[in-house]
Phi, psi and omega in degrees: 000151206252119153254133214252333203229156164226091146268157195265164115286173210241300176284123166087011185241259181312284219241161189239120176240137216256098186291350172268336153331313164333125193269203207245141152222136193257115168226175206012087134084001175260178172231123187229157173268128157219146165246039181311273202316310207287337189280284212286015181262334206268333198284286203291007197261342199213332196242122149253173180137289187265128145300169198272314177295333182290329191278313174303348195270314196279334176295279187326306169323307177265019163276313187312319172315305190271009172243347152305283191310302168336291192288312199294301175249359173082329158328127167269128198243153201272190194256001178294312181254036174259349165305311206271325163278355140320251162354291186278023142260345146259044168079011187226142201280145206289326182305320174264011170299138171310141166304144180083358201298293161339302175302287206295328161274354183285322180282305210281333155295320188280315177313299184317303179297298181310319166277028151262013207248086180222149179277106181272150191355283199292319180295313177303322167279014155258350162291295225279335160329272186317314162346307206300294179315296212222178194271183195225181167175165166200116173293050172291150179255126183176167200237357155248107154309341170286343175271343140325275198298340186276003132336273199297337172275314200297308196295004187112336202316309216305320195297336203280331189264135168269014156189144171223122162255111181234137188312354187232029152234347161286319191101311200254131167266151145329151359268030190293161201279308151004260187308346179296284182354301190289325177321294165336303177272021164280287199284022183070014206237132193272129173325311188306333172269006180245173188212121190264092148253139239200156183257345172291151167255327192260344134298306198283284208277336160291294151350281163327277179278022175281341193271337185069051161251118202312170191208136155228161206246094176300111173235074179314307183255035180059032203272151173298123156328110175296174206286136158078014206214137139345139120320162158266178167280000191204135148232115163270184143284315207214142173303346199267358160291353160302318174272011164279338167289357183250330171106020198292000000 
């Protein structure tokens, strides 16, 4: 079968993201990789007032928050309002906040996040091989697009690709129908010619084939095919293995 288009996913597929990169924060006696502290020096810069384990509490909270609605409904919810749960839970109106304050914590935290981030060599010269062939995209799920693309420039990505779709300009996560769809028709491409690859099973590879697109499955650790899910058409190890199936 002829494939005309390969789109990725982006974390843990294309880019590695390495959580001990991350800097250390020790609250009651534990130790966590967080960027908890940096946020909160730009936050106590303009608000007094929240300590640092209360901010930190409220974060952390409202990440469990935005990943409930996710998995429940696949919305995406962005990081701006997920910014917004933050605040309300530590009592305070997002409306009375100094302008831009919300952007600021968001770039400094998105910094932080990004330098945990890397492209290993060998993928990009396997890219830019397929490049030659077939169109490219990379479908994500993540909830600032600017740290994405500025993800995909630093490492070299962007010239390699003809769309990049991420869920929180969209509204909708994988495995929603919603976000293939648009890729596709961006690069011009009928799902039957395309090929979806991804570290998820129950995104990536489901996704993919609710849309009717062949799937391949990065299964870095050999883990067993989860319970109720499809096969892929492909399980790798390593992205570089994509090319004797692409023909790379």
């Amino acid at each position: 079968m002829t494939t005309r288009a390969v789109l990725f996913d982006l974390f843990d597929t294309l880019v590695v993201f390495d959580r001990d990169r991350l800097p250390e924060l020790t609250l009651n006696g534990r130790t966590v990789r967080s960027t908890a502290a940096l946020v909160h020096e730009v936050l106590v810069a303009h608000v007094s007032g929240v300590d640092l384990p209360v901010f930190a509490d409220a974060l952390a909270w409202s990440w469990r928050e935005a990943e409930r609605v996710r998995d429940e409904t696949h919305r995406e919810v962005s990081a701006h309002e997920r910014y917004g749960l933050v605040f309300q839970r530590l009592g305070m109106d997002p409306a009375a906040l100094p302008p831009g304050l919300v952007t600021a914590l968001l770039e400094r935290h998105m910094r932080e996040l990004a330098r945990a981030v890397y492209c290993p060599p060998h993928h990009r010269a396997l890219l830019e091989s397929l490049r030659r062939r077939h169109r490219l995209a990379v479908v994500s799920n993540f909830d600032y697009t600017p740290t994405a693309e500025l993800i995909l420039e630093r490492e070299g990505l962007t010239p390699l690709f003809d769309t990049v779709v991420v869920s929180d300009a969209v509204g909708w996560r994988k495995p929603k129908a919603v976000i293939f769809e648009l890729a596709l028709g961006r690069l011009e491409a009928q799902a039957a010619d395309a090929l979806f690859v991804g570290d998820r099973v129950d995104i990536d590879v489901a996704g993919a084939h609710g849309v009717g697109m062949r799937a391949a499955w990065i299964n870095r650790a050999g883990d067993a095919l989860p319970a109720g899910f499809a096969p892929p058409d492909y399980e790798i190890r390593d992205l570089a293995e994509l090319a004797p199936i692409l023909g790379a």
